[in-house]
C-alpha positions in Angstrom: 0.0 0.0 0.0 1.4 3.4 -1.0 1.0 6.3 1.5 2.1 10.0 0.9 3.6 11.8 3.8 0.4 13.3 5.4 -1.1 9.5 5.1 1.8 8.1 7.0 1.4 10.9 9.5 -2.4 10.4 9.7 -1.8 6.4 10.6 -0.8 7.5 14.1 -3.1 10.6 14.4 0.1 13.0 14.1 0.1 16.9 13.6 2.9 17.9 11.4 4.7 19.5 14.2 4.3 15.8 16.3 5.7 14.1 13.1 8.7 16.4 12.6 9.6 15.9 16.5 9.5 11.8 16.0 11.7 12.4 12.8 14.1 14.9 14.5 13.2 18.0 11.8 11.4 21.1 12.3 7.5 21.6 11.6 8.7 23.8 8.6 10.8 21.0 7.1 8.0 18.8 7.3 5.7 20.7 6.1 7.9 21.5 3.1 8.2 17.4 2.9 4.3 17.2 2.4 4.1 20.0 0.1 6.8 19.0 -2.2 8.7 21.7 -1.7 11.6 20.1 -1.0 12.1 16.0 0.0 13.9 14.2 2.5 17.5 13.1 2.0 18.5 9.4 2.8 19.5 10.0 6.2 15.6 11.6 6.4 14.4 8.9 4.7 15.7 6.1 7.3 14.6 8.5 10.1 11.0 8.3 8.4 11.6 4.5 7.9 12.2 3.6 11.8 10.0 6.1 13.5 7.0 5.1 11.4 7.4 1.4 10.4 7.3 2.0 6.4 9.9 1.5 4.0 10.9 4.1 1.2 8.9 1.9 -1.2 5.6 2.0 0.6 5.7 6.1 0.4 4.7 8.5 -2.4 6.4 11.8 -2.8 3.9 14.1 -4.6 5.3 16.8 -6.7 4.4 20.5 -7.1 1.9 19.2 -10.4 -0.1 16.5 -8.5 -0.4 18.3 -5.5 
């Protein structure tokens, strides 16, 4: 099942702000994150990985034009 970043944040009933604190990143980075502004690097990624039991594969990173 593919999940974009606000659906992996929703699973555990997560404000951004909550999310970025699990992850170790600010609210802003995060929120950047969900709005494709920018994405997470690898180091992110694993971060996102272990805090929220998904692998890279099982998210979606949306971009600017399907937003």
């Amino acid at each position: 099942m593919k999940l974009t970043l606000k659906a992996v944040r929703a699973t555990e009933d997560l404000n951004q702000a909550e999310a970025a604190k699990k992850v170790g990143v600010s609210t802003d980075t995060w929120r950047n994150w969900e709005n494709a502004k920018t994405f997470p690097d690898v180091e992110k990624l694993k971060r996102i990985e272990n805090a929220f039991g998904v692998t890279y594969n099982d998210i979606i990173f949306l971009t600017k034009d399907t937003i």
